[in-house]
N, C-alpha and C positions, 0 to 999 in steps of 0.2 A: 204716721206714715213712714215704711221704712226709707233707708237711705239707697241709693242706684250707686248703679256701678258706677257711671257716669259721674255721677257727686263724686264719687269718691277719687276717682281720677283726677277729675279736677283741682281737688281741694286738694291729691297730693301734686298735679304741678304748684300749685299755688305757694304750698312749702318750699318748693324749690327740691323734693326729692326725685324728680324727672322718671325719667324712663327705666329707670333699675325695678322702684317699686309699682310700675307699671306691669311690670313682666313678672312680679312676682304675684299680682293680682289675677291676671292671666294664666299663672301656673298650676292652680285648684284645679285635682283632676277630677275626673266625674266615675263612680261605679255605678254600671246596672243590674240593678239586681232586681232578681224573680222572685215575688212573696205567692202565698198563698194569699186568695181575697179575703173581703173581709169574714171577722171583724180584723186578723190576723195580718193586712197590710195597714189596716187605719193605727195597729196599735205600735206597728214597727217603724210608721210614720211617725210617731207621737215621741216616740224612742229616739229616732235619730235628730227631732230637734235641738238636741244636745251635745252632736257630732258637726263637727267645723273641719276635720281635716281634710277632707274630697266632698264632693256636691254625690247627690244620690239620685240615680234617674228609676225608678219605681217602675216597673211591668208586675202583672199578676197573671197566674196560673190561671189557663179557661182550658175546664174538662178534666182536673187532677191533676196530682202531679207527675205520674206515669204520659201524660198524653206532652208533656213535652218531649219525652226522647224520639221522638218522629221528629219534630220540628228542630231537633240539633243535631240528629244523624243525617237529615237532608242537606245541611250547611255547614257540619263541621270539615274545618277547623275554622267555619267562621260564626262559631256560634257569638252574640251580642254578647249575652251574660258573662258578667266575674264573679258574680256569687247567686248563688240557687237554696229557695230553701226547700225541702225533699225531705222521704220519709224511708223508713226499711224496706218500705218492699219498694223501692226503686233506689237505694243505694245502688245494692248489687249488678244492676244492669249498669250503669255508670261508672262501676269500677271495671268491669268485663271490656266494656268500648277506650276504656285509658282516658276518661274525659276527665278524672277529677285531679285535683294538686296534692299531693302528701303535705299533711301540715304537722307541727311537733309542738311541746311544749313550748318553745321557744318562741314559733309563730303565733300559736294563741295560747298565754298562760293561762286561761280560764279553763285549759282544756284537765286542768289539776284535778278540780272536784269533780270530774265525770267517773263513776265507776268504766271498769274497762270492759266489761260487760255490754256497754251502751254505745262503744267503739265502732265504725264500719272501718274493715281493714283488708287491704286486697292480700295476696296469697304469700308475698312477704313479708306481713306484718305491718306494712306500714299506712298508720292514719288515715282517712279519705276522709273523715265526717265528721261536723260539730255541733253535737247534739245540744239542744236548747231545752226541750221539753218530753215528757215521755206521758205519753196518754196509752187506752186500754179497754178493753170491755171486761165487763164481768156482770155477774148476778146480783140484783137488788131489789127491794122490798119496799113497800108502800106497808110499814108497820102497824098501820093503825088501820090497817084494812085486810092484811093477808091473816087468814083462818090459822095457821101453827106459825111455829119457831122455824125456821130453817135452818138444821146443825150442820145438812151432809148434803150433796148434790142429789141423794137420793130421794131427800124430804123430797124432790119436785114430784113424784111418782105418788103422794099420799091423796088418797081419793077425799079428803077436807078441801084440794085443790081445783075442784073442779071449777074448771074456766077460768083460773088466777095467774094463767102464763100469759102473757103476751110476746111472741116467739119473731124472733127475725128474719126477714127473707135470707136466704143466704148471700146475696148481695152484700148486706151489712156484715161490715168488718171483716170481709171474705169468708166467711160460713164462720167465723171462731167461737159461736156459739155450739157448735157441732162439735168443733173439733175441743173444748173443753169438756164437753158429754165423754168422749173418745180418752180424753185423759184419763178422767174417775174412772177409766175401764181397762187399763192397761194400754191404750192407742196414743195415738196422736195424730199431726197432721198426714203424714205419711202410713199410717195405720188408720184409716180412718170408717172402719167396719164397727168396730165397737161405738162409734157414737151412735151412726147410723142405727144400728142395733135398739141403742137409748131413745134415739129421738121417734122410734118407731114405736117403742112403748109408750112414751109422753102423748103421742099422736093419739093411738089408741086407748090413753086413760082417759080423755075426756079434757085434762088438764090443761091444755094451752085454748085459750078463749079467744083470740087472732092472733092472726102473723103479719107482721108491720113494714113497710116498706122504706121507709123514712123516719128520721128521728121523730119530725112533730107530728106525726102518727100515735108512737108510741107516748111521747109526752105525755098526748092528749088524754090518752086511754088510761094512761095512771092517773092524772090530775081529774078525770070524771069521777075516780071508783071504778070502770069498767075490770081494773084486771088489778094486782097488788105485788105479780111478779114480774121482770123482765132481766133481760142481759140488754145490759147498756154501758155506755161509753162517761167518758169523766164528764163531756160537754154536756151531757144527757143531766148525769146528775147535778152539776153547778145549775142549769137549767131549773131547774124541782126544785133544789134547795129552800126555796122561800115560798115554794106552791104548799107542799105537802112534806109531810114527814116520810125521809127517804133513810134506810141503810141498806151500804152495801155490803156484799160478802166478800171481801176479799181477806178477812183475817178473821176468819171462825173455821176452815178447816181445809185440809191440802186439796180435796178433792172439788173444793169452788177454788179452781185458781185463775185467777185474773189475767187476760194477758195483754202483754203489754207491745207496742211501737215506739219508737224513736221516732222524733221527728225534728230537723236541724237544717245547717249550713251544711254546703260542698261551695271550692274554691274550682272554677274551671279553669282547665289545665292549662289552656289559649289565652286567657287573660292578659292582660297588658299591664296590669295592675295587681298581679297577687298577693303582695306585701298591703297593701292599701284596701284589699278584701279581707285580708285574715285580719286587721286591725279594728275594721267597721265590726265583723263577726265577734271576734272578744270581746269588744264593744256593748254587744248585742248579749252578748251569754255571760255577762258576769252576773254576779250574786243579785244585785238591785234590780238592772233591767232584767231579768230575766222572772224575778218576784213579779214585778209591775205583768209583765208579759202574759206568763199563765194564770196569774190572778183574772187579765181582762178575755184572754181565749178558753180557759180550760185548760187542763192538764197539770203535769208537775215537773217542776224544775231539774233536768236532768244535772243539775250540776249541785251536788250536795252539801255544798253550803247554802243553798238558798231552802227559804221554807217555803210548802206549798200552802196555799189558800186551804180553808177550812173545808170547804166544797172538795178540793182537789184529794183533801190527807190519805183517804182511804188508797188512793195509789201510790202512794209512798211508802216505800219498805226499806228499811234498812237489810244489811247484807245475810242477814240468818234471818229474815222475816219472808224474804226474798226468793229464797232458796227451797222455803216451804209451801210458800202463797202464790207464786209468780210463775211467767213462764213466758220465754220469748221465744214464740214460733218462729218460723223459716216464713214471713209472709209475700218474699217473689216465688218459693216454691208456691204456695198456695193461690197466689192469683193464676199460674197458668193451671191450675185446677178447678178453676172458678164454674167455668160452663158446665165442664160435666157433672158439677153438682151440683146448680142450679137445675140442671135435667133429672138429675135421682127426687131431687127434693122436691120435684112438683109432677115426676111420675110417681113415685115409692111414700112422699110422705103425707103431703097436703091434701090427694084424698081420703085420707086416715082423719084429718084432722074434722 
């Protein structure tokens, strides 16, 4: 049974070190910080048992991490939180409002092995975010079941694929299924006709066999045999890893490119405490906790000394694998796009399907 505070007081009058190290018992300050649920606060819980400097008072994210900034623009400057964990497509709305702290090498030297790629930076360059982990969707294979080789994003168009796509609502991962169609084509998120274009022939080949609303939809439908294709996420395939034999495509050729999110720490800017937040964050994002971390959620250690889980590797590029395989869309541009294309895609595509 552990020891109480109370003990402990006691037993320091008892020494005779009185009321000094009474007040220095009392001096432990507390941060609260905002996780995503689980598995991703049980594992951050698991994490800071090893953190003695400040006490941690734990909230989690209910409805995303976007649905907090309602709940902090209604109260700021008195938002609760000194550290938030957040993803790319809600940096940028958080550096526009002035809510985050600039942090520097200095505040968290873990911030060394992050490419600067993986940086959020408001319009002077400076810091706003501490990335932990970088996850991603892309195209993968149930090998021991899908009918050819996939070399090209075109393979998806080969009529041996009949009913071997299992295709995502656009919900998922804000349409970037589409919008990697739109790459192989000259588009992107902002040009987004040439996916449309693709996915309208996919529709019409016969080749997507459902469209999935939720990962353990799609899970399911690879772990039966029903389908041998999809575009899924790293937690997707850490998931499968031990089901069924799974590759992904993220380094067989430019036109499957992977794309990828941030997802980390921000210091709020009102904090009381933001030296005492960027210390628990470094904490959090060095090379060890950060292995442990995405090994138990998925994803890959945005900070390059650390190695990813085996599950994870396929999103991991080094800086010329990167360049060729990868691709970091604009994903706050793409969420305010979201509706209107969830309306094309269930006027224009889904009755094709």
């Amino acid at each position: 049974m552990g020891v109480t505070r109370r003990e402990v007081l006691q037993g320091a009058a008892a020494l005779g070190l009185g009321s000094s190290f009474s007040s220095e018992v009392h001096a432990k300050e507390t941060l609260t910080v905002l996780e995503f649920p689980k598995p991703y606060v049980d594992t951050s819980r698991k994490l800071a048992e090893k953190w003695d400097k400040t006490d941690i008072n734990w909230a989690v994210h209910v409805g995303g991490g976007a649905a907090a900034l309602g709940k902090i623009k209604a109260v700021w400057p008195n938002s609760p939180y000194d550290l938030i964990a957040e993803s790319s497509a809600v940096f940028p709305a958080m550096i526009k409002e002035g809510w985050l702290e600039t942090v520097t090498l200095t505040d968290v030297p873990n911030l060394a092995g992050v490419p600067e790629r993986f940086l959020a930076k408001d319009d002077n360059g400076n810091i706003k975010s501490i990335p932990r982990s970088i996850n991603g969707g892309f195209f993968a294979v149930r090998t021991d079941r899908c009918p050819i080789e996939i070399k090209t994003i075109e393979d998806l168009l080969n009529p041996k694929l009949k009913g071997q796509i299992s295709w995502p609502a656009p919900t998922i991962y804000t349409n970037m299924a589409t919008v990697t169609l739109a790459l192989a084509r000259s588009g992107n998120e902002f040009k987004l006709d040439p996916g449309w274009k693709f996915l309208e022939e996919l529709a019409k080949s016969g080749n997507i066999g459902r469209i999935y609303q939720n990962a353990a939809q799609n899970q399911n439908a690879i772990t039966t045999g029903e389908v041998s294709i999809s575009y899924i996420g790293t937690d997707s395939l850490t998931a499968l890893a031990n089901k069924v034999p799974m590759k992904a495509l993220t380094k067989v050729d430019p036109s499957l490119k992977a794309a990828q999110y941030v997802e980390g720490w921000v210091v709020m800017a009102n904090s009381k405490n933001k030296k005492g937040a960027m210390e628990f964050a470094n904490f959090l994002v060095g090379k060890d906790n950060v292995e442990l971390f995405t090994e138990a959620v998925g994803g890959v250690p945005a900070n390059e000394k650390a190695k990813a889980s085996a599950s994870a590797a396929p999103l991991q590029f080094t800086p010329e694998e990167h360049d060729k395989f990868a691709y970091l869309p604009d994903w706050a541009y793409m969420s305010t796009q979201l509706n209107d294309w969830v309306k094309k895609f269930e006027q224009d595509i889904a009755p094709k399907i």
